[in-house]
DRENLOKE-16303 format. One line per 2 residues: number of its first residue (from 1); their letters; for each residue x, y, z of N, C-alpha, C. Coordinates in steps of 0.05 Angstrom, whole numbers. Example, Ala and Ser with C-alpha at 12.3 -4.5 7.8 and 13.67 -1.06 7.14 Angstrom:
1> as> 264/-114/156/246/-90/156/264/-66/156; 257/-45/142/273/-21/143/258/1/157
//
This chain:
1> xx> 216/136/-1565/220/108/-1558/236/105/-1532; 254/120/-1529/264/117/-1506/257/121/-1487
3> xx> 238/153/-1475/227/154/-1467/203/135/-1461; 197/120/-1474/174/92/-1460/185/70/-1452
5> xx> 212/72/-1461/226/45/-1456/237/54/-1427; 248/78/-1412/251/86/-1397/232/81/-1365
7> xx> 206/90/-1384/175/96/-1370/173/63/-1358; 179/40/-1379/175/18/-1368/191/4/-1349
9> xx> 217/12/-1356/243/1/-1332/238/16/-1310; 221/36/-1307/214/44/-1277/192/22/-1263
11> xx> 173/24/-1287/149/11/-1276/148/-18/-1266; 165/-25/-1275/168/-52/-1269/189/-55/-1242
13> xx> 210/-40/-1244/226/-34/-1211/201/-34/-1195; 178/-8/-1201/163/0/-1176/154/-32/-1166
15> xx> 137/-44/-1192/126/-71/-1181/134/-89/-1162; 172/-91/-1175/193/-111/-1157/191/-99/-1133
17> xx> 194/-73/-1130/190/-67/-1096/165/-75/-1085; 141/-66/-1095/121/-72/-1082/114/-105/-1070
19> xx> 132/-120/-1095/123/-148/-1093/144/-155/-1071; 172/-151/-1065/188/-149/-1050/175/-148/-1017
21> xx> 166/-131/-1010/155/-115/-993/136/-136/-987; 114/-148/-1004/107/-170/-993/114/-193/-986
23> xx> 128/-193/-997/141/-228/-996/146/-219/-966; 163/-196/-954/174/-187/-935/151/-192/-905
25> xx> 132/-187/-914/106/-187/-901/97/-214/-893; 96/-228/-915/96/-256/-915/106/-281/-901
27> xx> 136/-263/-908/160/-279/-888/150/-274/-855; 147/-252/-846/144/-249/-827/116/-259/-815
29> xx> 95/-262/-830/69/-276/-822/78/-307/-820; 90/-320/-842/97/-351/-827/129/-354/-815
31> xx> 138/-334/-806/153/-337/-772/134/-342/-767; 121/-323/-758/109/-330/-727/92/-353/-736
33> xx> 71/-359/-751/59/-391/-755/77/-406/-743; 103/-411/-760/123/-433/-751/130/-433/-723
35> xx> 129/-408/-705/144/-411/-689/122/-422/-668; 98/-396/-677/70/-423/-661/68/-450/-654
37> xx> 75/-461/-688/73/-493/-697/101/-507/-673; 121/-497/-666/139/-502/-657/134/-506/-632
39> xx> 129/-488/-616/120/-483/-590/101/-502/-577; 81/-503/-597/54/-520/-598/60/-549/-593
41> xx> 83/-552/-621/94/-590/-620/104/-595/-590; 117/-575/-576/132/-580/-559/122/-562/-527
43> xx> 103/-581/-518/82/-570/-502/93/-566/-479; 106/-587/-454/122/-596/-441/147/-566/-434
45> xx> 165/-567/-459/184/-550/-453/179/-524/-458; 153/-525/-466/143/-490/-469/135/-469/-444
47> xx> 122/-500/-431/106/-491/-407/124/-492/-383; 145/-509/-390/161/-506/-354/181/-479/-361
49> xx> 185/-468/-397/199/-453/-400/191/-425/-391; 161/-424/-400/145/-404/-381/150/-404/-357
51> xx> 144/-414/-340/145/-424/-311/159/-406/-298; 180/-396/-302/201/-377/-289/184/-349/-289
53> xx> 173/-342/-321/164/-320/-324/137/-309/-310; 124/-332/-313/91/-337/-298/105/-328/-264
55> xx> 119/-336/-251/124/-335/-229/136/-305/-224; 151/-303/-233/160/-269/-239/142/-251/-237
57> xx> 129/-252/-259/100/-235/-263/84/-232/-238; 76/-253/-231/52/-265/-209/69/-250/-182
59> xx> 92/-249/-176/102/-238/-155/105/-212/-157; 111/-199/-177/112/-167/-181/91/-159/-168
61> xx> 70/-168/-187/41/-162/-200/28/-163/-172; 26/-183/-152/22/-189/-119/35/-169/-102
63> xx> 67/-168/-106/77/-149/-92/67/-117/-91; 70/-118/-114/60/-83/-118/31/-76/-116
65> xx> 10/-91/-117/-22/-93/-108/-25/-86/-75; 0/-108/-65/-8/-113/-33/6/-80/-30
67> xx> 33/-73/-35/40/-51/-27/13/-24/-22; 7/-27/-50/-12/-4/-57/-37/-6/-32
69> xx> -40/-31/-41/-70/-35/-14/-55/-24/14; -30/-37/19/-28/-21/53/-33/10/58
71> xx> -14/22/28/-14/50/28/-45/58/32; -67/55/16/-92/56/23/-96/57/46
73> xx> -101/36/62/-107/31/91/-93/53/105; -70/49/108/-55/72/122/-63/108/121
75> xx> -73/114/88/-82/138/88/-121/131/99; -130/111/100/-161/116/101/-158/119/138
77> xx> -140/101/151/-139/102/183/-128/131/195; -111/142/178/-106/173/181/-120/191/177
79> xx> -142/193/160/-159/204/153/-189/193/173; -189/173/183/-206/172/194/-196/186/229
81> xx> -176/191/239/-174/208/263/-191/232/257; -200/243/240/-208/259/241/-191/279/214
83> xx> -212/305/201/-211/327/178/-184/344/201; -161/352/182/-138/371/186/-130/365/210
85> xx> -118/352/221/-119/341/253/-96/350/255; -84/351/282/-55/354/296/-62/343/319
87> xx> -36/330/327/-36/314/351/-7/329/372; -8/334/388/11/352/407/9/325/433
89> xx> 37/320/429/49/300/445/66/313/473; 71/305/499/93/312/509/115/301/506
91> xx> 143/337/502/164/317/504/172/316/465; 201/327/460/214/329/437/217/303/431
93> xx> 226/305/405/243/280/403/270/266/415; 276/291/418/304/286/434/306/282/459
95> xx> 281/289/478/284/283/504/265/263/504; 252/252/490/232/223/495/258/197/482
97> xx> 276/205/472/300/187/470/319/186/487; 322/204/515/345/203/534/332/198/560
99> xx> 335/186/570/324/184/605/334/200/624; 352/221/619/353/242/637/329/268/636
101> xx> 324/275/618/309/288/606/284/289/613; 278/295/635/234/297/640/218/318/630
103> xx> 213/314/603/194/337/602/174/342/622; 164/366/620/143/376/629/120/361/605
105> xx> 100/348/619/75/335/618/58/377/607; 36/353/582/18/378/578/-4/373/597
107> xx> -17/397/605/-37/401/630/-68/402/608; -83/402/628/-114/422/610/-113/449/615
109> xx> -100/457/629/-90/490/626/-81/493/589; -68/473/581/-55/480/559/-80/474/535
111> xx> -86/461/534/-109/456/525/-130/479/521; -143/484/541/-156/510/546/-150/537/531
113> xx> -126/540/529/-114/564/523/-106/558/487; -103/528/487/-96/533/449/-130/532/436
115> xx> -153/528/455/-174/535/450/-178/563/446; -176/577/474/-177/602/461/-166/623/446
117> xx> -141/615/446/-118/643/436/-117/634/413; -110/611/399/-109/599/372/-134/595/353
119> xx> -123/634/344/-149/639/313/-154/606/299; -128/597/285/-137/582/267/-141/553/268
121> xx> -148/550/299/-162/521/312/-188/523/312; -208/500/299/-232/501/304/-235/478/327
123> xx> -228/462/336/-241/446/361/-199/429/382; -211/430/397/-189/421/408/-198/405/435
125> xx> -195/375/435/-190/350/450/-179/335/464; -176/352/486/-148/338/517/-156/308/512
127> xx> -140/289/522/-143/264/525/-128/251/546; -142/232/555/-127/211/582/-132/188/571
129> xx> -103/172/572/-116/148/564/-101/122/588; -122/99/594/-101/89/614/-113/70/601
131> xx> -112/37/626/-117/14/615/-130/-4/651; -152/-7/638/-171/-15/671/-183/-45/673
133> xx> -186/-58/684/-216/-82/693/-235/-69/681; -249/-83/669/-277/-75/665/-291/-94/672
135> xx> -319/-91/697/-329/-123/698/-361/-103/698; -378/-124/684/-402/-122/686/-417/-161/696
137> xx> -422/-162/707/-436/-184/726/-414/-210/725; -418/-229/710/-391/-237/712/-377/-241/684
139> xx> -381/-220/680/-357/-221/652/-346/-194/662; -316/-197/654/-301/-176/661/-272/-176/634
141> xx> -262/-152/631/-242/-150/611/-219/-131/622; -198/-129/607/-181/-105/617/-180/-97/590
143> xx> -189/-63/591/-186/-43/553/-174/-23/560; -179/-2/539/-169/20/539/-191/41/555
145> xx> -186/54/578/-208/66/588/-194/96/582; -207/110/563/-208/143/550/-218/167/558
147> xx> -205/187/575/-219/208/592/-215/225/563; -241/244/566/-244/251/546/-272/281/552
149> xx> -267/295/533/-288/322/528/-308/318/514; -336/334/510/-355/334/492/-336/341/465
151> xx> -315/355/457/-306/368/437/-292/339/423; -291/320/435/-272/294/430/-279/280/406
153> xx> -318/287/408/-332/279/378/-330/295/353; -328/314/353/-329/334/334/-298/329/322
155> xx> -283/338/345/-254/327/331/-236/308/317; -245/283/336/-244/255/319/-260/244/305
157> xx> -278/261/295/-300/249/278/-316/226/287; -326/218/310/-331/199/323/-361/210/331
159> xx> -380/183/328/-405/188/321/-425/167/354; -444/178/364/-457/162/377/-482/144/366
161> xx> -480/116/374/-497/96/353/-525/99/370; -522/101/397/-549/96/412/-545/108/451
163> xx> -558/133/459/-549/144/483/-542/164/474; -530/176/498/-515/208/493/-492/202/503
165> xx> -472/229/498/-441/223/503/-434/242/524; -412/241/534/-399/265/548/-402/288/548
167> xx> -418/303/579/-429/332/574/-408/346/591; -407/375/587/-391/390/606/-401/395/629
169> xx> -431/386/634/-436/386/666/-426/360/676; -427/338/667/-402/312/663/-384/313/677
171> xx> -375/335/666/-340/354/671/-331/358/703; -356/378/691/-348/395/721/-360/372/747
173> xx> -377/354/751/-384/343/778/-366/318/767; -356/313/763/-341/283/757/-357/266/758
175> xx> -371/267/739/-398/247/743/-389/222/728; -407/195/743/-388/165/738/-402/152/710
177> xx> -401/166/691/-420/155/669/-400/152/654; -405/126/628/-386/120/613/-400/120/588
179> xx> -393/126/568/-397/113/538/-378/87/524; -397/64/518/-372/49/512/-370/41/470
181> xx> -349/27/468/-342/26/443/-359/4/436; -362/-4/406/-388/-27/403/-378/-51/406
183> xx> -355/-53/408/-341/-84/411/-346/-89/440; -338/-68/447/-331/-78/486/-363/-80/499
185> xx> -381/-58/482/-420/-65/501/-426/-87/482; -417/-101/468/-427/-128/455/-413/-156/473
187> xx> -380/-147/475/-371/-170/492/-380/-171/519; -394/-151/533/-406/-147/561/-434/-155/561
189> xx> -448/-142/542/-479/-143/545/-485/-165/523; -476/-168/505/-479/-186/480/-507/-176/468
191> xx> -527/-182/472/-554/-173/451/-567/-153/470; -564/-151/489/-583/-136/511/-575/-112/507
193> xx> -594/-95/513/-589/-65/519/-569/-60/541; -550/-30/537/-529/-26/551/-536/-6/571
195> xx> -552/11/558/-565/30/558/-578/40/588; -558/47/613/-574/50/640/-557/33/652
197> xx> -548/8/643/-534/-9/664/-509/-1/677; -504/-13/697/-478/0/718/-458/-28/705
199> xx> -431/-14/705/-401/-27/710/-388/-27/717; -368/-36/734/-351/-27/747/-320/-23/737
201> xx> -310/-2/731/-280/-5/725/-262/7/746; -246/-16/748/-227/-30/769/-248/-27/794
203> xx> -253/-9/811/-265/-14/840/-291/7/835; -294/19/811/-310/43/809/-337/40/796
205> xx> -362/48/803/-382/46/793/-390/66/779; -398/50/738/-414/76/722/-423/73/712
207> xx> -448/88/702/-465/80/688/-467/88/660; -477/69/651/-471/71/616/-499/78/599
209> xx> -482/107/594/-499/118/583/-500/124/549; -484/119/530/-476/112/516/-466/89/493
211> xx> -473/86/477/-455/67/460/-451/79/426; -413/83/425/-411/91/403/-412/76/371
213> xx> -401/85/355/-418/74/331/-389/69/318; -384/44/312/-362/33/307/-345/48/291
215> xx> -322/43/290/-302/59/282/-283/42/258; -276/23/273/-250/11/267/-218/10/269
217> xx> -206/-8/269/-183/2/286/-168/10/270; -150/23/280/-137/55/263/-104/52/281
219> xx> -86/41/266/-57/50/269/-50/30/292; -61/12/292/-54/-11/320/-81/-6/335
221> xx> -91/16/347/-107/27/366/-140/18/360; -159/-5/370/-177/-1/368/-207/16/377
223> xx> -215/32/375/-234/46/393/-253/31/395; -260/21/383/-288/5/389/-281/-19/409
225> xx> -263/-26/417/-255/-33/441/-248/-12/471; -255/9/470/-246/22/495/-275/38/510
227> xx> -273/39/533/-292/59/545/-291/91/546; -304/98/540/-303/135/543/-316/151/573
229> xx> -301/163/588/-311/170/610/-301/198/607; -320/214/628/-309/242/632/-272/245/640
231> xx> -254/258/616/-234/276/638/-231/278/659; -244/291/671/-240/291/703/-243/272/722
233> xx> -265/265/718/-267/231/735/-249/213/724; -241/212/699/-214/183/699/-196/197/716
235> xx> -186/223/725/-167/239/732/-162/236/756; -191/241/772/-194/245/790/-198/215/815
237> xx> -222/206/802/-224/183/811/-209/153/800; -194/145/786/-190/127/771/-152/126/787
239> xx> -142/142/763/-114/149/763/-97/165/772; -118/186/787/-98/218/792/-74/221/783
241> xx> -88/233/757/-67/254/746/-57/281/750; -55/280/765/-46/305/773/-22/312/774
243> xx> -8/344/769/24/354/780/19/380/791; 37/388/795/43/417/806/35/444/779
245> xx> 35/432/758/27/441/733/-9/441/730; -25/423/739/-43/424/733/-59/389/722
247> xx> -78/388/706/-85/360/707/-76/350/687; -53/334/686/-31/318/664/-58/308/640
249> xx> -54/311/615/-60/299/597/-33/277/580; -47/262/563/-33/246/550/-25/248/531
251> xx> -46/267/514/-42/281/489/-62/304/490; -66/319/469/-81/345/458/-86/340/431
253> xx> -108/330/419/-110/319/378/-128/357/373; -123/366/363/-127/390/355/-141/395/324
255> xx> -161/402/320/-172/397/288/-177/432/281; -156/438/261/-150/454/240/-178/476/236
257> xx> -175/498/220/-198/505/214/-209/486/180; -193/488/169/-187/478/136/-164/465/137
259> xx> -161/448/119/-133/444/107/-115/460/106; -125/496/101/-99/509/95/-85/527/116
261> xx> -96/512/139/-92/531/156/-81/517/177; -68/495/166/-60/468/172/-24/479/194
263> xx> -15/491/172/2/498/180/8/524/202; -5/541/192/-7/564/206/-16/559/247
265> xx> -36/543/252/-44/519/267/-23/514/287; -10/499/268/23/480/289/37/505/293
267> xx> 38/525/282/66/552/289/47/559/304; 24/574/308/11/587/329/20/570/352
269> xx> 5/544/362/6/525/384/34/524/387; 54/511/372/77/519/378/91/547/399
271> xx> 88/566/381/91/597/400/77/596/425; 55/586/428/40/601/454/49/574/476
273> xx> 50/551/466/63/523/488/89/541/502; 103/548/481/133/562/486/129/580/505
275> xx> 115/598/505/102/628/522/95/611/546; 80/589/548/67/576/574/91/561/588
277> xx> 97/546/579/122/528/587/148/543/595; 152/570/587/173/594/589/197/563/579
279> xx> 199/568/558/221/550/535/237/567/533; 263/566/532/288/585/521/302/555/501
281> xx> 300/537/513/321/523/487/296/500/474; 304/479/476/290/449/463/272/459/474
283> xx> 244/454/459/215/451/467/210/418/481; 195/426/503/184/402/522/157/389/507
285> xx> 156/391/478/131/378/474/133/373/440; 116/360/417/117/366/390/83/366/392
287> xx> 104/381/358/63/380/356/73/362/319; 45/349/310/52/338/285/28/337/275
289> xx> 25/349/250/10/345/231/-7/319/227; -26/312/213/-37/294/201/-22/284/184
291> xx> -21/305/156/-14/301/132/22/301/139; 29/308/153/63/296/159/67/268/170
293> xx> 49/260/190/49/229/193/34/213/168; 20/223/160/10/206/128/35/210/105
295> xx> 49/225/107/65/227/85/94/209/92; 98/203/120/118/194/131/101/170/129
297> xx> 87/161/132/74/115/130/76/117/104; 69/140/78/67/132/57/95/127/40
299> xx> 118/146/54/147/131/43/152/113/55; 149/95/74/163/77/88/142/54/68
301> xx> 113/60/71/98/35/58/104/35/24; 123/57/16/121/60/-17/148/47/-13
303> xx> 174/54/4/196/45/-3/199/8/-5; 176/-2/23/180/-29/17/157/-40/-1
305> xx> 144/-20/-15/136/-31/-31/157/-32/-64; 166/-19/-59/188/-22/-83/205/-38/-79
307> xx> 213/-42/-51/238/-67/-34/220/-90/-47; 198/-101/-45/182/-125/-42/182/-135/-73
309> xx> 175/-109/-98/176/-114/-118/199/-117/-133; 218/-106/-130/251/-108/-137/255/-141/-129
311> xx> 248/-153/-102/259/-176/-94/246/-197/-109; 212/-196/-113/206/-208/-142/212/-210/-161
313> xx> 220/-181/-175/236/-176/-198/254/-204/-208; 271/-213/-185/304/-227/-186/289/-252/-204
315> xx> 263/-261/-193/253/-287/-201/247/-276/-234; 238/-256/-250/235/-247/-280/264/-257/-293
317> xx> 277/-248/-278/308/-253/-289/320/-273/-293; 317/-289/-271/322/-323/-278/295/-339/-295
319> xx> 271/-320/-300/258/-330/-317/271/-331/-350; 285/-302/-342/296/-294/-382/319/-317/-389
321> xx> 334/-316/-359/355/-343/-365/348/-359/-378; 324/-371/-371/316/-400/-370/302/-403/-403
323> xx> 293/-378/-409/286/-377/-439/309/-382/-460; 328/-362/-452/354/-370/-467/366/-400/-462
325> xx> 365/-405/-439/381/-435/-433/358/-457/-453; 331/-454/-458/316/-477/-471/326/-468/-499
327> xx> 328/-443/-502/328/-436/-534/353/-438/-549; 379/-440/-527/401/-450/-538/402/-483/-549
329> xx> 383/-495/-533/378/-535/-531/366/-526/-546; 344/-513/-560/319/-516/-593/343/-513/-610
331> xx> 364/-495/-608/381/-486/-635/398/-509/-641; 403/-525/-620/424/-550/-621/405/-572/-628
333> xx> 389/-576/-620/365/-597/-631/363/-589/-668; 352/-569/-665/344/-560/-685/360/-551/-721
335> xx> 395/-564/-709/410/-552/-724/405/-560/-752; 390/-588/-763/373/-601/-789/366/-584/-803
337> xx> 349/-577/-784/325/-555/-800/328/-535/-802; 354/-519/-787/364/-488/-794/383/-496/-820
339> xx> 393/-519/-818/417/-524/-843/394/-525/-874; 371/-538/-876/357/-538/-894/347/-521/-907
341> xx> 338/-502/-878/318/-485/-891/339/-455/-902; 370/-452/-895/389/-434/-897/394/-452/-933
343> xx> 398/-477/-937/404/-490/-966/388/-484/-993; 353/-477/-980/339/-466/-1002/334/-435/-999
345> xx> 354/-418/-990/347/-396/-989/342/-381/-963; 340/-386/-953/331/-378/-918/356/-356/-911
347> xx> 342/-339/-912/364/-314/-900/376/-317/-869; 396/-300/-862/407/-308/-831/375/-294/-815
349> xx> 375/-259/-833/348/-252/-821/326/-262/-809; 314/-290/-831/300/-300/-826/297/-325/-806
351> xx> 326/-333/-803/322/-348/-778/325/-332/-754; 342/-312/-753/337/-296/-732/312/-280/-726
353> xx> 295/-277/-734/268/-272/-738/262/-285/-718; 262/-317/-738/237/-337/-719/242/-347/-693
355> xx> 277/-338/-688/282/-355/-660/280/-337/-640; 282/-309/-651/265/-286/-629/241/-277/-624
357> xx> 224/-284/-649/195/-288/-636/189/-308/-626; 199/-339/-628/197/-353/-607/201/-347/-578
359> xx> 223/-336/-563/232/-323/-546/209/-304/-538; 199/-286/-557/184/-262/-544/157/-274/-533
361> xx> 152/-295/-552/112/-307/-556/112/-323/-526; 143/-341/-531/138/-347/-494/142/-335/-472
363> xx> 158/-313/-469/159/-298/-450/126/-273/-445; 126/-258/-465/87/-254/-461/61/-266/-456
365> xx> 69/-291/-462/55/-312/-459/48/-320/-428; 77/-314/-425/81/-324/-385/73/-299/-374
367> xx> 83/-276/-387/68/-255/-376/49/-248/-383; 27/-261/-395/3/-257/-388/-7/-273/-372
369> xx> -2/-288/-378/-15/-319/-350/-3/-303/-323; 27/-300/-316/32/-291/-291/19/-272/-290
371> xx> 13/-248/-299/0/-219/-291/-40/-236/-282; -49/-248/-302/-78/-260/-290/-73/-277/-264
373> xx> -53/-288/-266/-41/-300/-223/-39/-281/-208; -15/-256/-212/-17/-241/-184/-46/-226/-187
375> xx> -64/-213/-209/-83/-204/-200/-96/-224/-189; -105/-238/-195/-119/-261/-176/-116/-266/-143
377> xx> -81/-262/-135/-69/-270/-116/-84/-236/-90; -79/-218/-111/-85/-189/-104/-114/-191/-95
379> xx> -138/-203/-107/-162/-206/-108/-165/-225/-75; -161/-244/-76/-158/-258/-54/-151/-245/-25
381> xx> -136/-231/-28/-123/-212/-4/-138/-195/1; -148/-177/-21/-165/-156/-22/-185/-172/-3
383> xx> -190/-196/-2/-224/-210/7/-224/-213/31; -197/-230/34/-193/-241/62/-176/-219/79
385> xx> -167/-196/76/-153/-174/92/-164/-150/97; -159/-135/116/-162/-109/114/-154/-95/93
387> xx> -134/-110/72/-118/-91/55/-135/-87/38; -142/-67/26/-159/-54/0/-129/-55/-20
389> xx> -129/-91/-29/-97/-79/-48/-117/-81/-74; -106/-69/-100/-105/-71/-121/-95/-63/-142
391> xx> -85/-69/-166/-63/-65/-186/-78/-46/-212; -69/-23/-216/-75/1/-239/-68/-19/-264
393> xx> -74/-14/-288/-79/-19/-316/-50/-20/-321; -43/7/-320/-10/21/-322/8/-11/-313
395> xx> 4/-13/-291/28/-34/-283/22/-65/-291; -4/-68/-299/-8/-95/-320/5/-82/-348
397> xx> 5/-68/-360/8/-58/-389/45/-61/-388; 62/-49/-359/80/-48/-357/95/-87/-356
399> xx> 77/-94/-339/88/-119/-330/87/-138/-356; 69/-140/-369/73/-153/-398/89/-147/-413
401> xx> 100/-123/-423/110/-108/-441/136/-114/-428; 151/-117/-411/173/-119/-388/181/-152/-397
403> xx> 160/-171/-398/159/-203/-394/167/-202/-424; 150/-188/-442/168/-193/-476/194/-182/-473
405> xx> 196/-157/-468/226/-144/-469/249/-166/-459; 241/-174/-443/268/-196/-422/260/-216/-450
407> xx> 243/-230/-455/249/-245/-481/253/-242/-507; 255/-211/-513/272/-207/-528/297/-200/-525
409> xx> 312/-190/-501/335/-191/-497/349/-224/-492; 339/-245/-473/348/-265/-471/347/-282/-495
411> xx> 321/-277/-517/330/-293/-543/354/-282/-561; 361/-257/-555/385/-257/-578/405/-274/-586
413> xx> 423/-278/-557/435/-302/-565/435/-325/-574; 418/-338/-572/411/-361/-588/398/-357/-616
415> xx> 385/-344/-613/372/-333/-647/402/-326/-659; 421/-310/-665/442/-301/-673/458/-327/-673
417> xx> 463/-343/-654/476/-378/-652/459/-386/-679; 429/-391/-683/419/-405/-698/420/-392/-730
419> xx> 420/-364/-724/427/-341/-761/452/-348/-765; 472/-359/-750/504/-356/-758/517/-383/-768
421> xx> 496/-416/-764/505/-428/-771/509/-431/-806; 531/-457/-813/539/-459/-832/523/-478/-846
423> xx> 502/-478/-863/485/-494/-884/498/-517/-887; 519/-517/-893/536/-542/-903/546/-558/-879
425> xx> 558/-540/-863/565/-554/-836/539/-559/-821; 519/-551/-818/492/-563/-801/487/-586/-812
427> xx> 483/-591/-838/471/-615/-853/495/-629/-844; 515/-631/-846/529/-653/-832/529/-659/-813
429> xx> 532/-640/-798/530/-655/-760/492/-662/-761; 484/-657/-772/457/-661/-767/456/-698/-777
//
């Protein structure tokens, strides 16, 4: 007998828990109803209470899109100079910052030689670049006019749309033929063929034999605005470049065998500049990678992209304020109905419950509406800009989850104000 009488004082505990456990379930399904029903009655202060958060969101969410899109652009314009590239500048850093200091200018002697002696170069691209008149009948412009090699295409990845380009018999007679960019034989010729016609840049006559196949502009620099003429003839006839060294270039863009040979590349050219130049201390020239100037735009465009989103951030924060500042006025309004519903039973739990899922439902709430604003705002930019911006899953998933967290931290206090009042003392001041 005991043993069943035992068997039953369990079985009936187990039930009280189980039934327990729902009620528990229960409670927590009409919070949130009520706090819905609450929110809902009170349309007005829900929505300007959002308002901070929607704005928050929408500026992150914008900020960190646009960031991302520049970073894009910046790596697709680097990558479009051309596969494993190096660019060999005259002149350190340290002496292109002091005006006592003249480097030695790189020649096409130098050029020549990181062609031949440097195993792990596959093409290499002297360049002149100045800035001229261009007139064809009576339209005339001032661009970028580009002395330049047959090797200039291969290197910069640069393609001809219609004509031929720069030959090394070109070269050698300084012959007056130009290739031009598609912007500049459109603003000259407009629909007509280019193809044979003479121009004159500054006092010089050439004929255009050429037109390249758009590019786009890349790092400030447009090419499809500039003319391409032989090296030698901008050199010779145009600007004379010339020194006691040989025929001044402006730069040397140098394209890698592979990627991995990227580095090996800059130390070779390095050593043999040094051997030519007879260097004992500071080198009179740099050489720089691709992927070192891409990695250098991508911290500066990542750092203010974190600067841009931090400064949005500040507006989330005075959004959480502003949750707590309404939800302290609901608890003071509301002190009736916390005193009532604490008289028939209402645990502190349970009002603390409902005054922090109020808190959370409107702060997610704003952060979802704000996160569908800045993508939107992101979308728009994307349309009307060069920027290719747009926002990963990850940082919508983050930015919502962020908009409840701040409303669950800013509802504590007032939820805990509204679990702590006194039943007896509410119904009176009420």
């Amino acid at each position: 007998m005991k043993r069943e009488e035992s068997k039953g004082v369990e079985t009936h505990l187990e039930k009280s828990r189980k039934s327990s456990r729902g009620a528990q379930k229960i409670d927590l399904l009409d919070s949130i109803k009520m706090s819905g029903r609450t929110l809902v009655a009170n349309k007005l202060r829900s929505s300007l209470t959002m308002l901070g958060i929607i704005i928050g969101n929408a500026s992150v969410i914008a900020m960190v899109g646009i960031g991302q899109g520049a970073q894009r652009l910046a790596s697709e314009q680097f990558e479009s100079l051309g596969p494993n590239v190096l660019f060999i500048v005259p002149g350190s850093q340290e002496t292109r910052n002091t005006t006592s200091a003249v480097p030695r200018n790189l020649v096409l002697e130098d050029a020549n030689a990181i062609a031949e002696q440097v195993p792990s170069v596959k093409g290499v691209s002297p360049q002149i670049n100045s800035r001229q008149l261009v007139t064809y009948r009576n339209k005339s412009t001032t661009t970028a006019i580009t002395g330049v090699t047959p090797e200039f295409l291969t290197v910069r990845s640069f393609n001809v749309a219609e004509g031929l380009f720069i030959t090394n018999q070109d070269l050698r007679r300084n012959t007056q033929v130009v290739a031009l960019g598609s912007e500049l034989a459109e603003r000259l010729f407009g629909d007509a063929n280019p193809i044979g016609q003479q121009i004159r840049i500054r006092s010089t006559s050439f004929q255009v034999i050429g037109v390249m196949k758009s590019k786009g502009a890349a790092l400030g620099d447009n090419p499809d605005e500039s003319a391409y003429v032989p090296l030698t003839t901008l050199a010779n006839r145009l600007v004379g470049n010339t020194s006691p060294y040989g025929l001044e270039l402006t730069y040397i863009t140098v394209s890698a065998k592979d990627p991995d040979s990227t580095g090996a590349a800059k130390f070779q050219i390095e050593n043999l500049l040094r051997l030519r130049h007879k260097i004992n201390g500071e080198d009179d020239f740099t050489v720089r990678a691709q992927q070192e100037l891409l990695q250098i735009v991508g911290t500066v465009t990542g750092g203010l992209t974190i600067l841009l989103a931090a400064i949005a951030a500040i507006s989330l924060l005075v959004g959480g304020i502003g949750v707590m500042n309404i939800m302290l006025v609901s608890v003071t309004e509301r002190t009736q109905e916390i005193g009532l519903r604490k008289a028939i039973g209402a645990r502190e739990q349970d009002i603390l419950i409902q005054f922090l899922i109020e808190a959370v439902i409107l702060s997610a709430a704003g952060g979802i509406i704000g996160t569908a604003l800045g993508i939107g705002v992101v979308q728009v930019v994307a349309l009307l800009s060069p920027l290719k911006a747009g926002i990963s899953p990850v940082a919508i998933i983050m930015a919502v989850s962020v908009s409840g967290g701040i409303g669950l931290f800013f509802g504590v206090v007032p939820a805990r104000r509204a679990a702590k009042l006194d039943p007896i003392v509410a119904l009176r001041s009420a």
